[in-house]
C-alpha positions in Angstrom: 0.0 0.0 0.0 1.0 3.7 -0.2 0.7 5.9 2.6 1.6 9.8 2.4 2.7 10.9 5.7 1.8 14.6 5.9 3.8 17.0 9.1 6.5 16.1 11.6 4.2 13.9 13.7 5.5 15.7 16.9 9.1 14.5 15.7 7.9 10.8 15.6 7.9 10.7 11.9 11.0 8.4 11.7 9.5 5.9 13.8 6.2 6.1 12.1 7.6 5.4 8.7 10.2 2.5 9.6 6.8 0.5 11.3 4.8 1.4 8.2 7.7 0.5 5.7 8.2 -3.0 7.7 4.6 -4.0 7.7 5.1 -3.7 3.8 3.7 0.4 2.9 5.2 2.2 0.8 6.0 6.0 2.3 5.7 9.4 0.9 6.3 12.2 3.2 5.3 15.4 2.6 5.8 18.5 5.0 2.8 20.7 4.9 -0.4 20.3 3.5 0.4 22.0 0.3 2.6 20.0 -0.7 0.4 16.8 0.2 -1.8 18.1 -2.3 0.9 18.4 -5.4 1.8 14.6 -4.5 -1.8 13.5 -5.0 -2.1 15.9 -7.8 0.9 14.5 -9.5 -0.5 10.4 -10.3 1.8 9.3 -7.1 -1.5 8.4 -5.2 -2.5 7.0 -1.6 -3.7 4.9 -0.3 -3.9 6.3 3.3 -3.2 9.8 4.7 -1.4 9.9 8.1 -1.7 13.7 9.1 -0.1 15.9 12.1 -2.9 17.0 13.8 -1.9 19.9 14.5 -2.0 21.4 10.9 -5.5 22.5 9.6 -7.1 18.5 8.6 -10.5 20.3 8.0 -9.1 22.6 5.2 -7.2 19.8 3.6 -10.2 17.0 3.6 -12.2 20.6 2.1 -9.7 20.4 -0.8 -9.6 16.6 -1.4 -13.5 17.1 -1.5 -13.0 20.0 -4.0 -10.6 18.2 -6.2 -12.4 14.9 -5.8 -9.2 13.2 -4.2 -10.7 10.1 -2.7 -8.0 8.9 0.4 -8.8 8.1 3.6 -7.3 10.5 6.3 -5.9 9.6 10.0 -4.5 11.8 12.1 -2.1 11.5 14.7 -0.7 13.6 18.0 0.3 13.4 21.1 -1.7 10.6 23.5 -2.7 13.2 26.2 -4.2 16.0 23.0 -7.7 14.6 23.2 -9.5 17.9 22.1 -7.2 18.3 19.1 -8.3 14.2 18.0 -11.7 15.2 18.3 -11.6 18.2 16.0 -9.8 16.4 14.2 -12.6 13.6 13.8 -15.0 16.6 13.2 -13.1 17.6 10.2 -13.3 14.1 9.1 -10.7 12.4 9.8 -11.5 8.4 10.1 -8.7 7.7 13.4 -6.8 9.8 15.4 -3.9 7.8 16.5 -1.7 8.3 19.9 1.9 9.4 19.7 4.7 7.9 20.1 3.6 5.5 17.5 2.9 1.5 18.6 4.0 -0.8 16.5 0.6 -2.8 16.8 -1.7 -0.2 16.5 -0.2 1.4 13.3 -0.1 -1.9 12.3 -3.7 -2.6 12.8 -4.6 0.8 10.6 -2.9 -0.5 7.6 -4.2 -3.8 7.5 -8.2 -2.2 7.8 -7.0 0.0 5.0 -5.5 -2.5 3.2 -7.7 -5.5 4.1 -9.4 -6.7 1.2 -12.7 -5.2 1.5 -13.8 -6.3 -2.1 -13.9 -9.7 -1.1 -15.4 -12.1 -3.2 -17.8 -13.8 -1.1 -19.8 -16.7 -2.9 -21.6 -19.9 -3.1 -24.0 -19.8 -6.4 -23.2 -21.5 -8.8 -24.3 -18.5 -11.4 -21.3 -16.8 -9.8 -18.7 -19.5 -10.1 -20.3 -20.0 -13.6 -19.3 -15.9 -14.2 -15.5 -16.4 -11.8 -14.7 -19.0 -14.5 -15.4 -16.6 -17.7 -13.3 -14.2 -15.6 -10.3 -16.1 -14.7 -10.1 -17.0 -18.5 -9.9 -13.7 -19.8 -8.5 -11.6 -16.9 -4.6 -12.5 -18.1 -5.7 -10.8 -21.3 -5.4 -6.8 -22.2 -8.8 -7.2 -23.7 -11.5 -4.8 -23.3 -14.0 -6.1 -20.3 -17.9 -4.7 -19.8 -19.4 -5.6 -16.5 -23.1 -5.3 -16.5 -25.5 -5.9 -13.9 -28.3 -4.5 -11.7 -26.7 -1.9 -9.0 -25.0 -3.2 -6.3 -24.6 -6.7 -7.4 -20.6 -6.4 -7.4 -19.6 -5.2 -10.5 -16.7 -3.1 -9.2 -15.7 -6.1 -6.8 -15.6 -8.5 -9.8 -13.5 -5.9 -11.5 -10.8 -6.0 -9.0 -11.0 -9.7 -9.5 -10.0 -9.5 -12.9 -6.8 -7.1 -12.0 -5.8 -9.3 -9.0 -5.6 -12.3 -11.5 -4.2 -10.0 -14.6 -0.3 -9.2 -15.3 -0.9 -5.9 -14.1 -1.9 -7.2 -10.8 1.6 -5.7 -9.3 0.2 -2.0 -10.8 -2.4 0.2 -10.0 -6.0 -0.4 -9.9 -7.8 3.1 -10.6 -11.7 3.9 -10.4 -13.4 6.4 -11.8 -17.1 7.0 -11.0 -18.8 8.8 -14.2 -22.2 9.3 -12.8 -20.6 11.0 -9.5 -18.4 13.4 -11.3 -20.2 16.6 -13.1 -20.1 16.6 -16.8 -17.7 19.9 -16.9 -15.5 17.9 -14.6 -15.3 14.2 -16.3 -13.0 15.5 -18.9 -10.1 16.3 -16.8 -10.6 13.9 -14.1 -10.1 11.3 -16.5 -7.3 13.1 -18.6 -6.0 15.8 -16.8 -5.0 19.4 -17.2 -2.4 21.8 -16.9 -2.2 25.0 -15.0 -4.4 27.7 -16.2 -6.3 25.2 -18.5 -9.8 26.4 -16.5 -11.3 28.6 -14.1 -9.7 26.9 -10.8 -7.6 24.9 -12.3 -4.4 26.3 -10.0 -1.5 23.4 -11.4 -1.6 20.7 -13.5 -3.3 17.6 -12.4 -2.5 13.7 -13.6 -5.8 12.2 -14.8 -7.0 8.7 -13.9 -5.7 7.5 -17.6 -2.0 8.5 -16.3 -2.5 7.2 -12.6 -3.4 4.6 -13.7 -0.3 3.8 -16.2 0.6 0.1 -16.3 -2.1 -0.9 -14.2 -5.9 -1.1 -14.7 -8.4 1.0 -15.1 -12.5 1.1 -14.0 -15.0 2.9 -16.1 -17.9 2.5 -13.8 -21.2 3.5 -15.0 -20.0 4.4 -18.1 -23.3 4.9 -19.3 -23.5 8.0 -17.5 -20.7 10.0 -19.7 -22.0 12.7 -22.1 -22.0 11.1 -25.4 -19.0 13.9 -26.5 -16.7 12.7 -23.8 -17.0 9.4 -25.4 -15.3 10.4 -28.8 -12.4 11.5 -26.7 -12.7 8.1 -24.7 -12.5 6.1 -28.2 -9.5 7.6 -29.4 -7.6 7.4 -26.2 -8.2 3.7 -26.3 -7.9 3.2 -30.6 -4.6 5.6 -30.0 -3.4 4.9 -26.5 -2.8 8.2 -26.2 -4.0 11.1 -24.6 -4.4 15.2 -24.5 -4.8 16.8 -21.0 -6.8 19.7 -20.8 -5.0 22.6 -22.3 -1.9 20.8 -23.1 -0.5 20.8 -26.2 1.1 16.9 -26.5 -0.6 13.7 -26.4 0.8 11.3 -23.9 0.9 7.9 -24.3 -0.6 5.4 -21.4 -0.7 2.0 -21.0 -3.9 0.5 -19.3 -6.1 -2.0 -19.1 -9.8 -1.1 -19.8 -12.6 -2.3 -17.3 -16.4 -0.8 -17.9 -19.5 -1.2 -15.5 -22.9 -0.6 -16.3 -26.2 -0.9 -14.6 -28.2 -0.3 -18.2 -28.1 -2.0 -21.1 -25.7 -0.5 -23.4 -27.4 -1.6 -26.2 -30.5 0.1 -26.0 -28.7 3.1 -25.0 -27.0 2.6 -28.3 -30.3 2.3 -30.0 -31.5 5.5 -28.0 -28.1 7.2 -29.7 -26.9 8.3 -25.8 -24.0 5.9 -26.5 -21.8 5.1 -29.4 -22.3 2.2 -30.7 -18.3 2.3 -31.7 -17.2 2.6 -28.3 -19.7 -0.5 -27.0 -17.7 -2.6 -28.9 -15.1 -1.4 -28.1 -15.5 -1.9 -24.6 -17.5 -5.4 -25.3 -15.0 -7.7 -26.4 -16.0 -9.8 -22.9 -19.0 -9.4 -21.5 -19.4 -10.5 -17.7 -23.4 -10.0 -16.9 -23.7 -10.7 -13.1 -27.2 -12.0 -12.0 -28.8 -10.3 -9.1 -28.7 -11.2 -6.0 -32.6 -12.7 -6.0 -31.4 -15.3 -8.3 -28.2 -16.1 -6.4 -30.4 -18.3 -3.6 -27.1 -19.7 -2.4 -25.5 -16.8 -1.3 -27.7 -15.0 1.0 -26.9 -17.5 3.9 -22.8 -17.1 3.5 -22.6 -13.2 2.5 -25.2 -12.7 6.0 -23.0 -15.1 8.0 -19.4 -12.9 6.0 -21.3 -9.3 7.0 -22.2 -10.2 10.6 -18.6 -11.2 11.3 -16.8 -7.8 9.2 -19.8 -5.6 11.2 -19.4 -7.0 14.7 -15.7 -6.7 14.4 -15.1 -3.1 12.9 -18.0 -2.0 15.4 -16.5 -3.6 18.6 -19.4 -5.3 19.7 -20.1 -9.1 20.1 -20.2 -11.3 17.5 -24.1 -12.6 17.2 -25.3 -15.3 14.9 -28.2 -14.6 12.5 -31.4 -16.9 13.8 -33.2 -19.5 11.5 -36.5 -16.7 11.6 -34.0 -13.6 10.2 -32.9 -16.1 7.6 -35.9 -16.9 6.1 -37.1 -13.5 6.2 -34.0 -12.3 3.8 -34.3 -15.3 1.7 -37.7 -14.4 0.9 -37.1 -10.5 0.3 -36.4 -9.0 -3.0 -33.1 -7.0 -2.9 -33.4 -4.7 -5.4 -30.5 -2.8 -3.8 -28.7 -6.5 -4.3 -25.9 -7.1 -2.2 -25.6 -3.4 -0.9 -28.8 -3.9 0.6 -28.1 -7.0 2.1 -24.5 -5.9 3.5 -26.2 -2.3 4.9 -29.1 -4.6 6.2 -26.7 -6.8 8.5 -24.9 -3.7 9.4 -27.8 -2.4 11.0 -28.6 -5.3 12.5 -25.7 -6.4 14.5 -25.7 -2.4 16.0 -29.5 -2.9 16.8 -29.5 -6.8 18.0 -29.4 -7.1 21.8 -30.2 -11.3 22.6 -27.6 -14.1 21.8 -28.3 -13.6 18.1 -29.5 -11.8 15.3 -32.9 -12.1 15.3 -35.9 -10.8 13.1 -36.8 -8.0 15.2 -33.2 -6.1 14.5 -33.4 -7.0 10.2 -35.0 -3.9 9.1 -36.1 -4.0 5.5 -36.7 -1.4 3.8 -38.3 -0.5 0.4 -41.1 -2.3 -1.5 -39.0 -5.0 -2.6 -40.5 -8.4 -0.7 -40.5 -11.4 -3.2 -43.8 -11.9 -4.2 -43.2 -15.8 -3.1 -45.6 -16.2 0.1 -43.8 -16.1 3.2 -44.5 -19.2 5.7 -47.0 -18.7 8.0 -45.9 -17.5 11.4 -42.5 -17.2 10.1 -40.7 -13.0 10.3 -41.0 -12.4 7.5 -44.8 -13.1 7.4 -45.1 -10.6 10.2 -43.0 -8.2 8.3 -45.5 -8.5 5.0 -49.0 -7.7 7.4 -47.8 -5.2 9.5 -48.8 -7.1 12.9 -45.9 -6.9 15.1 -43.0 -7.6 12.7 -39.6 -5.6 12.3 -41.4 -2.5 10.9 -45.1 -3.3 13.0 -48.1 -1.3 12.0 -47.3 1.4 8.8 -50.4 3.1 10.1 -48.0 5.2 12.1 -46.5 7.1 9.1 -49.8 8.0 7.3 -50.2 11.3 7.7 -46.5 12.5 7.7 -43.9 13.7 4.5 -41.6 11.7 3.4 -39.1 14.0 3.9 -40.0 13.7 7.7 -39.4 10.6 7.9 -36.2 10.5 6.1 -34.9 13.0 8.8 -35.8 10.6 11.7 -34.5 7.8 10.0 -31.4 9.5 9.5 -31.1 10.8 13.2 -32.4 7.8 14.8 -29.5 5.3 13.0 -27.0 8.4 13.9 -28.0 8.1 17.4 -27.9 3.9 17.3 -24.1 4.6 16.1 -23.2 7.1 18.9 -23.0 9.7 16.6 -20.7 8.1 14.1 -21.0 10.0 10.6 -19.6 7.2 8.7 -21.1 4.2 10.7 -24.5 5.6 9.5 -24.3 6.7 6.2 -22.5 2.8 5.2 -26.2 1.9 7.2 -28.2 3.9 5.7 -26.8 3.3 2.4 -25.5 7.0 1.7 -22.3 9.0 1.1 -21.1 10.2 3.8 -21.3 13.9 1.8 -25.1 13.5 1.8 -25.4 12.6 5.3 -23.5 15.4 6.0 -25.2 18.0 3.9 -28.2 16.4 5.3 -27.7 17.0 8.7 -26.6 20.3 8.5 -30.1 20.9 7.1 -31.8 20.1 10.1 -29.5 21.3 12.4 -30.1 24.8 10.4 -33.7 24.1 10.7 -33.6 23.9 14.4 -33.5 20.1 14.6 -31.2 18.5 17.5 -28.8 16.6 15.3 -26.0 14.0 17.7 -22.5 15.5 17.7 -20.3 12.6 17.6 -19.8 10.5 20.7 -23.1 11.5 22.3 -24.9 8.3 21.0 -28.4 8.7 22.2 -28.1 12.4 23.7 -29.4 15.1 21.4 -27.9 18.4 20.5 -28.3 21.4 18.6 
């Protein structure tokens, strides 16, 4: 892994970077902020930001946000600094870490940074039917479209394919086209120089160049303006590129990986996509099934999420009961397996017996498989309203949704002590939404949980 070490880390930084280097990380040091920034700006990348807390982390995670640099941030200070680790977990931060650094502890960062969190966790044999197409072609420098219904795992089979590719040693870069704004998709993808645009303040090393040697995700390709995609096809029919406002193509090397949620092809017919660049993109095709006809999963991706959930909360590990079972076999996931993993997260916070049970799996949405549920089983209670997870509905009749939303939203931020990220991975939101959310109730005079005061309101 890479991790940029930003400050002096109260003179500790020597220490800091011969544990991280021995546990395998590759170091970057940088002494101020500023100069953080023209390392990420320049293609080195990171992995994981370790920051001196004393420098301003809330402007810096501002202008990662501005420049969409995606790197999680810890920061580190003196043990005995406690209001300067919770500032700088207000700001964003994801751990503060005590200084003089321990060897375990540090230790223990990296390897939930670098623990393989796109796991690929299966049993179906539609799935091991899709891992074989994969491991056939992912030795290849072909051209790969991954389609499927959002959230069945497109992006995790993706990093599949690079782990079993030559490149697997390179980078794997990801580029999100539907969360990027059309003005912007251009040079996150191939860069600019200085002056190029209106904020543009030094150059910048697109995704194409970052990505150099390695492999690189399109996902949600769909979502590019169909004049980016001209641009797109030549850089892949050249292997070249032109950064915004430069004047001399650059040649990359990459590996091509596209996701989509639509069908290309109709979008094709529709003319919002060229059909030059689908089969261009197309020479493989992995189509993952959803998760409702992957039967064989639920049981080992609930038993895999209760596990990651109860560790990375600190609570007790709490098996899922036979009633919770058959409740989420028979429910529809139309959010797929990011349903089902933000289900169990909320589940183990909101279980309180020796196990999982139905009264903790909340589901949510319209989404119940239209197979009757056994009578007298959860999920039946779940379906009529009588005393199941969500009981009588009658309760919201009468009320906005956008009122209902907000208590959702403060209620799972007061079942996770306040914990920003914790709830939006629940509720199934950025942690930029949940954000901008809150601070729209807290401006309209509703107590929002600072963090840390779990079930105590405030202002």
């Amino acid at each position: 892994m890479r991790l940029l070490i930003i400050g002096s880390l109260d003179g500790q930084i020597g220490a800091a970077s011969r544990i991280a280097i021995d546990r395998g990380a590759k170091v970057l040091h940088a002494g101020n902020t500023a100069a953080a920034l023209e390392i990420l700006r320049s293609g080195q990348g990171a992995d994981l930001v370790m920051i001196d807390v004393k420098l301003d982390i809330k402007i810096f995670i501002d202008s990662l946000e501005s420049e969409r640099i995606v790197v999680p941030v810890v920061a580190c200070g003196i043990a005995t600094d406690t209001q300067s680790a919770v500032r700088a977990i207000r700001a964003g931060a994801r751990e503060y870490l005590p200084l003089p650094p321990d060897p375990e502890m540090i230790a223990a960062v990296l390897s939930a940074v670098t623990a393989e969190s796109h796991a690929l966790i299966f049993r179906d044999p539609s799935m091991a039917k899709i891992l074989k197409m994969a491991d056939q072609v992912a030795a290849s420098d072909a051209s790969i479209l991954i389609t499927g219904e959002s959230g069945t795992g497109k992006e995790v089979i993706a990093r599949y394919v690079h782990r079993k590719s030559r490149r697997a040693e390179k980078r794997f870069v990801a580029v999100n086209c539907a969360a990027i704004p059309e003005n912007l998709l251009e040079s996150e993808l191939f860069g600019h120089e200085k002056g190029a645009f209106t904020g543009a303040v030094s150059r910048r090393i697109g995704k194409f160049e970052e990505a150099s040697g390695g492999t690189l995700l399109l996902d949600e390709i769909s979502e590019m303006d169909i004049r980016l995609q001209a641009k797109l096809l030549r850089a892949i029919q050249e292997k070249e590129i032109d950064r915004v406002g430069g004047t001399q193509p650059v040649k990359i090397d990459v590996r091509l990986l596209a996701t989509s949620n639509r069908d290309l092809q109709d979008e094709v017919r529709r003319r919002t996509f060229r059909e030059d660049l689908y089969f261009r993109l197309n020479v493989v095709n992995l189509a993952l099934p959803p998760l409702r006809e992957r039967p064989q999963d639920i049981d080992v991706l609930v038993d895999h999420f209760a596990k990651i959930y109860a560790q990375s909360n600190g609570v007790i590990y709490r098996p899922v009961s036979a009633a919770a079972r058959v409740m989420m076999r028979q429910h529809g996931w139309r959010g797929n397996v990011r349903e089902l993993e933000n289900t169990i997260h909320r589940a183990v916070l909101l279980a309180t017996g020796n196990e999982i049970d139905a009264e903790a799996v909340l589901l949510t949405g319209e989404s119940m498989s239209t197979r009757s549920p056994a009578p007298g089983t959860a999920a039946a209670k779940v379906d009529t309203g009588t005393g199941g997870a969500f009981g009588s509905t009658s309760i919201l009749v009468g009320r906005t949704v956008a009122d209902v939303e907000r208590d959702l939203i403060i209620d799972t931020l007061r079942h996770c002590l306040g914990n920003r990220t914790h709830a939006a991975n629940i509720l199934g939101i950025s942690i930029r939404t949940l954000r901008n959310k809150l601070k729209l109730y807290s401006d309209d005079g509703h107590p929002v949980p600072l963090p840390g005061d779990g079930d105590r309101p405030v202002a």
